[in-house]
C-alpha positions in Angstrom: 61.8 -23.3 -94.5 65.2 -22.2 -97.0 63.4 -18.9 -97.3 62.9 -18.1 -93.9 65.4 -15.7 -92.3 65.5 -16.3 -88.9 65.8 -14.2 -86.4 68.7 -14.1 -83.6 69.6 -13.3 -80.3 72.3 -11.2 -81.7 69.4 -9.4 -83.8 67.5 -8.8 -80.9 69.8 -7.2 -78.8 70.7 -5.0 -81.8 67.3 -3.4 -81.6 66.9 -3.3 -78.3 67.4 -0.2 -76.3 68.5 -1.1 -72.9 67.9 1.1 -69.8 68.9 0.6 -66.2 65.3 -0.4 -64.0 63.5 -1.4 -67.1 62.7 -4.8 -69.0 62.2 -4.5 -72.5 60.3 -7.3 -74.9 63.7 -7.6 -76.7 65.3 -8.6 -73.8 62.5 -11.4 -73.1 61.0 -12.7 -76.0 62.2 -15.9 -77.6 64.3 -17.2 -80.9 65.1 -20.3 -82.5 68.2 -21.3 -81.3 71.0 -22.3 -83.9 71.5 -25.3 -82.0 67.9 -27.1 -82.7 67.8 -29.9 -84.9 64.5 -28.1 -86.5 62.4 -25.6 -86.5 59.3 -27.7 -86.7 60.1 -29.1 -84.1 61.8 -26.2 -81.6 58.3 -25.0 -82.4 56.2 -28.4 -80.8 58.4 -27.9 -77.6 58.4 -24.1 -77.3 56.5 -22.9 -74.1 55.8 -19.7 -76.0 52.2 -19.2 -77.4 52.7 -16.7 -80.3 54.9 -16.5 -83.1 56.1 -13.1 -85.2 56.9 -13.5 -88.4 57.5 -10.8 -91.1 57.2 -10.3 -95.1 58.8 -7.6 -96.1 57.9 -7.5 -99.7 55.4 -5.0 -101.6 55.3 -6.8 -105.0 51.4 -7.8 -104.6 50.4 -4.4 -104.1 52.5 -3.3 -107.3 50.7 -6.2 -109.5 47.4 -4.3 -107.9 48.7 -0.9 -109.2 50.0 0.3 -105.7 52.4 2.3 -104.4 55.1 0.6 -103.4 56.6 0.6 -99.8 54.8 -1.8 -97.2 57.9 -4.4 -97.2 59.4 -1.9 -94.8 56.7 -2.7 -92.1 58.5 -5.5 -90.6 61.5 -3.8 -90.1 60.0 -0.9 -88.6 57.5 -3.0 -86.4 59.9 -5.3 -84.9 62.4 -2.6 -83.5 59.3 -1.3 -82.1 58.0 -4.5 -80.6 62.0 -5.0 -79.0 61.2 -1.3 -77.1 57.7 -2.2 -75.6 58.0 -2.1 -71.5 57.8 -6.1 -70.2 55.6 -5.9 -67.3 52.2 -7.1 -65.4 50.3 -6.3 -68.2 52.2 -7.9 -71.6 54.9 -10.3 -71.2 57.7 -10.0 -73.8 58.4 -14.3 -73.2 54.7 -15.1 -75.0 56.3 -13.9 -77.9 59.2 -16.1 -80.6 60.1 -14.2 -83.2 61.0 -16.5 -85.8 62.0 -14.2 -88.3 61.3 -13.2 -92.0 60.4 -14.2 -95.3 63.6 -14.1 -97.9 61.9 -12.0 -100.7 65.3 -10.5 -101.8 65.5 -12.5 -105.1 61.5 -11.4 -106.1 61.8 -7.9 -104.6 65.0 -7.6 -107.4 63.2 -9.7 -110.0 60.0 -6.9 -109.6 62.7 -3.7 -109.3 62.1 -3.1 -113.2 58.9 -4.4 -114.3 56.2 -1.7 -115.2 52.4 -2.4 -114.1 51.2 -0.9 -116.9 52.7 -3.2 -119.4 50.5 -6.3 -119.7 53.6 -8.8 -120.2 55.1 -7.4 -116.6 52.1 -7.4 -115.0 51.9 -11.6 -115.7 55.4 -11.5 -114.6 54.5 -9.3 -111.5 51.4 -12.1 -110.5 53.8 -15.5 -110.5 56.1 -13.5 -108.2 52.9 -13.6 -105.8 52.3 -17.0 -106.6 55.8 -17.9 -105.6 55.5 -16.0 -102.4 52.2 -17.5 -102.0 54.1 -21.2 -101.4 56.4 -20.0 -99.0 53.8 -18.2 -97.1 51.6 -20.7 -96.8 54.1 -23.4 -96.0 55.4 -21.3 -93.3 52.0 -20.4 -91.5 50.9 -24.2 -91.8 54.1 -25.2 -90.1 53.7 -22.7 -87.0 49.5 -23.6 -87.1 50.9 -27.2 -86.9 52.7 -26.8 -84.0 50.2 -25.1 -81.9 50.9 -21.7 -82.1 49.2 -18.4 -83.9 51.0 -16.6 -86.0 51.2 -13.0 -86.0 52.6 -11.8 -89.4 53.4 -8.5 -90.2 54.0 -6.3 -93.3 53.6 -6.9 -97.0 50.5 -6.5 -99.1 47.2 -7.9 -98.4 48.2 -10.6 -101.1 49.4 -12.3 -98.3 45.9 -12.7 -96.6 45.5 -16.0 -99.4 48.9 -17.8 -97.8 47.2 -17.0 -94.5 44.2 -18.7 -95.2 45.6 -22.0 -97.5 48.4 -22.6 -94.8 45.9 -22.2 -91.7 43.6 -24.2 -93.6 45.6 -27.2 -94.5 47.3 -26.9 -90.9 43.4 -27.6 -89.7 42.4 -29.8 -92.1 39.5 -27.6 -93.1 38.6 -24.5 -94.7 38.8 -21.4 -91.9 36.4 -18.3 -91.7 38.1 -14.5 -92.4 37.3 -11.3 -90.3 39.2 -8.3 -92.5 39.0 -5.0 -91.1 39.5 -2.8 -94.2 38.4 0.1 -96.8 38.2 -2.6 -99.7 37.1 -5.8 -100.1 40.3 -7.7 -101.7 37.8 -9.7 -103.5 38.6 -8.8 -106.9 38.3 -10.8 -109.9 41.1 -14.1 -110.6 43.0 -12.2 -112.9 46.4 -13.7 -111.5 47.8 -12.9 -108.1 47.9 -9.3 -106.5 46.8 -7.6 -103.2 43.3 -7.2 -104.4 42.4 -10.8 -104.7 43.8 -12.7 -102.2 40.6 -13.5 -100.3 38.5 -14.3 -103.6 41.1 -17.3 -104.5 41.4 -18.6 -101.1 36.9 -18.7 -101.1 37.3 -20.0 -105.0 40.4 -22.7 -103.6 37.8 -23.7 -100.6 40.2 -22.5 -98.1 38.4 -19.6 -97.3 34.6 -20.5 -95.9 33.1 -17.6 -94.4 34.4 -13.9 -95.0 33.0 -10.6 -93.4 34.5 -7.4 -94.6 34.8 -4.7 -91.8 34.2 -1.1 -92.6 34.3 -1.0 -96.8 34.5 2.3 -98.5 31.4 2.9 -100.7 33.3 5.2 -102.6 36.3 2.4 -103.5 34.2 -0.7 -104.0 33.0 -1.8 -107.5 29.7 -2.7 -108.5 30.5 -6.1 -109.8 32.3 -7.0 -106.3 29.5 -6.0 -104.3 27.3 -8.0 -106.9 29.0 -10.7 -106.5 29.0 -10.9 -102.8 25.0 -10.4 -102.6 24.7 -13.6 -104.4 27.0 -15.5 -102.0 25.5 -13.6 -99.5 25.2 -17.1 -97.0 28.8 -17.2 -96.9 30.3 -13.5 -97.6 29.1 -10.0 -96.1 30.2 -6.7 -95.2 29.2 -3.7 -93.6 30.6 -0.1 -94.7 32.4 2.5 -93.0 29.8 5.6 -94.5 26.6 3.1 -92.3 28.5 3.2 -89.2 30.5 5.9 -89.4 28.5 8.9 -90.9 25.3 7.7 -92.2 25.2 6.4 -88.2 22.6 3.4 -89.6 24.4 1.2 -87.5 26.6 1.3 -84.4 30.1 0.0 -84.2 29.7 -2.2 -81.1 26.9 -3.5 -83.1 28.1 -4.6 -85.7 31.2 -6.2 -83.8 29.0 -8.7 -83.0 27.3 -8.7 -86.1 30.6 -10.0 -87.7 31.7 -12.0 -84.3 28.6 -13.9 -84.8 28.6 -14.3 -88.9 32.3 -16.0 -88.3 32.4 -18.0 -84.7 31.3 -21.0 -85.7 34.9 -22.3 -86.7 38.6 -21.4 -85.8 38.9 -17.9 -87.9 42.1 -15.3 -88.8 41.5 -11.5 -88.4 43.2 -9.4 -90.9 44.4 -5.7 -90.7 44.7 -3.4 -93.9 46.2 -0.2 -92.1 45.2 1.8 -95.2 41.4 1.8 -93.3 42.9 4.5 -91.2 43.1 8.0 -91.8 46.8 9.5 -92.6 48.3 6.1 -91.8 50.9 5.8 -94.6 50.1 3.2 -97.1 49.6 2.3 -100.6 46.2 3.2 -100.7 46.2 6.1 -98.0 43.1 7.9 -96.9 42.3 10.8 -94.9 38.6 9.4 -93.8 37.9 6.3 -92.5 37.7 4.3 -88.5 40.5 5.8 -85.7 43.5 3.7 -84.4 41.4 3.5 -81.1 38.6 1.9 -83.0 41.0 -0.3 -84.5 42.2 -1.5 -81.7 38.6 -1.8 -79.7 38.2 -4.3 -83.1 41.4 -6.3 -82.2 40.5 -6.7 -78.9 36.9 -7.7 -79.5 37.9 -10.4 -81.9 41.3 -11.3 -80.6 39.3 -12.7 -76.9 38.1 -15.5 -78.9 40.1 -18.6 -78.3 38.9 -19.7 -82.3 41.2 -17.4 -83.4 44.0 -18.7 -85.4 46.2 -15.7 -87.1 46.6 -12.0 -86.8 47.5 -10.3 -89.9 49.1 -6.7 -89.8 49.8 -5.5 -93.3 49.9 -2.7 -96.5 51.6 0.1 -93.3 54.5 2.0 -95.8 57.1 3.2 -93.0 58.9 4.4 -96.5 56.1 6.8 -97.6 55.5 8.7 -94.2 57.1 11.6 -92.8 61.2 11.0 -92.6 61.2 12.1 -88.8 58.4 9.9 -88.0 58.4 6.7 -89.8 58.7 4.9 -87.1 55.0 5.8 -85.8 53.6 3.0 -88.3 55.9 0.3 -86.2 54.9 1.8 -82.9 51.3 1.6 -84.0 51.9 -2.2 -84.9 53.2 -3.0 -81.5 50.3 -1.1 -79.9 48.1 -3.8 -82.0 50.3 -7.0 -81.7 49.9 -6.0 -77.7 46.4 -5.7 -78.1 45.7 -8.9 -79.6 48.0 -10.9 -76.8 46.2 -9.3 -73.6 43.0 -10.2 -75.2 44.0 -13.6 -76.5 46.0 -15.2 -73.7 43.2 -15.9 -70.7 46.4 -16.0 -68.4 47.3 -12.4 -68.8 43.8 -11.1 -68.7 43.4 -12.5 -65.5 46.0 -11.0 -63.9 46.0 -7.7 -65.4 42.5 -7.6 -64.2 42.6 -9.0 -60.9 41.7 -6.6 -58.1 43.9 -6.1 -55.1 42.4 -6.5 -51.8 43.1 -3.7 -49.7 41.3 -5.0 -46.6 44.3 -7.9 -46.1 47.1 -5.4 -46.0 47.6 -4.1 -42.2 50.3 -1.7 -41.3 53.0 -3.1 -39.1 52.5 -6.9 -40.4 55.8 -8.7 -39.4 57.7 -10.0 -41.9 
């Protein structure tokens, strides 16, 4: 954990906005205090079931030819997360934040290296193999302890620390549900955002895969190739089927995928360049609505086999300057999402209906 920065009760009342009559998440959620003899084991003890951890780094979508700008995610997500309303319906103490990845010294390391030349882009892939470690030892660590992680920000390089640290948490190779325009099963040609999911199924962390809405137009013939002759243990369905060709429905082929991946404990991935005008390094203007997207998160998230929620590739820094804080707002939306379905304990209650027929006027107190 010497990379981890963690977060603070003095950080979280920093972000939070305080207002007279309401509870905010910042004002509930949990830390790790300084006074614990570990984290490891702060974590065992905790009552809390989820834990929020950021990477705000962009260096894996770089090495993929990207446009930088998705290590500002975390910082944008979290001040949103602080703001959400505590109430019947989400409870702000379900959630530790532990804190975020220290990618300072690779983020500086990366600041002058050119994609384009071949002996940067090598330097560019063991910067993602050095994150890799500490990604994957800090998601086995929280897996460990009994608790899913819900990381945010970064590239979709991160999905492979995901995986390898859930997997070696579990002592087996987990399954992969990745909502998302491309497939991120690229070729091993050294560590970027576009491969993270093909080393983790080459490493035999990764056991089943189904890719959520691919882009026809954005997905090479040698990938999809590739993936009809592992077809047992990879599939996909594409956005232009569901979505304009109307082959196939979308609650459909939820449980197409739900099916193709239940068997054994599975993380969901989100690459928010799968929605339209959602800043990113690979934005698009066509592709599944945030109300889709978050239909998806609550269809998979209600599975208690779920072990991870990944958030990741939102760019705060490439939006609109007087609104870059609607890609953290949207993140909160999802990280809520994925809790009320997850946690049987708040679905119950936010669902249970009131009995009218008990209440009588003038009952004594």
């Amino acid at each position: 954990m010497d990379k981890l920065i963690p977060f603070t009760s003095i950080d979280l009342a920093r972000i939070t906005n305080h207002r007279s009559g309401e509870i905010k998440f910042g004002e509930k959620m949990a830390v790790v205090p300084k006074t614990a003899t570990s984290i490891e084991d702060f974590l065992r003890q905790s009552p809390v079931r989820y834990v929020l951890f950021g990477i705000p780094e962009d260096i894996g979508v770089r090495a993929n030819f990207g446009r930088p700008g998705a290590s500002s995610a975390w910082e944008s997500a979290i001040r949103s997360i602080a703001n959400i309303q505590y109430n019947k319906f989400c409870k702000g103490n379900e959630l530790l934040v532990l804190g975020q990845l220290d990618v300072s010294e690779e983020m500086a390391e990366a600041e002058p290296l050119n994609y384009h030349s071949i002996a940067d882009r090598q330097k560019f892939n063991d910067l993602v193999v050095r994150i890799d470690k500490e990604v994957c030892h800090i998601i086995s660590v929280i897996v460990k302890a009994g608790k899913i992680p819900i990381i945010i920000g970064g590239g979709h390089n991160n999905a492979y620390g995901n995986i390898k640290g859930t997997a070696l948490a579990k002592g087996k190779p987990i399954n992969a549900i990745n909502f998302d325009a491309h497939s991120d099963f690229r070729i091993l040609e050294g560590r970027h955002s576009g491969n993270g999911f093909s080393y983790a199924y080459e490493e035999g962390f990764l056991n089943r895969y189904f890719i959520f809405g691919l882009h026809e137009n954005y997905t090479s013939k040698k990938v999809l190739s590739k993936i009809k002759k592992i077809h047992a243990r990879v599939r996909y369905n594409t956005y232009d089927e569901i979505a304009i060709r109307k082959f196939k429905s979308f609650e459909n082929e939820l449980e197409t995928a739900q099916k193709f991946i239940q068997d054994q404990d599975y993380g969901i991935e989100i690459d928010l360049d799968a929605i339209p005008n959602i800043a990113s390094s690979a934005m698009t203007i066509s592709g599944f609505s945030v109300e889709q997207l978050r239909q998806f998160i609550h269809h998979f998230g209600k599975n208690q086999k779920v072990s991870y929620l990944h958030i990741c590739e939102g760019a705060p820094d490439l939006g609109e300057e007087k609104n870059n804080h609607l890609i953290g707002k949207l993140i909160g939306y999802l990280v809520t999402d994925f809790m009320k379905a997850n946690d049987p304990m708040i679905g119950i209650i936010s669902n249970m209906p009131v009995d009218f027929s008990v209440v009588k006027s003038g009952t004594p107190k």
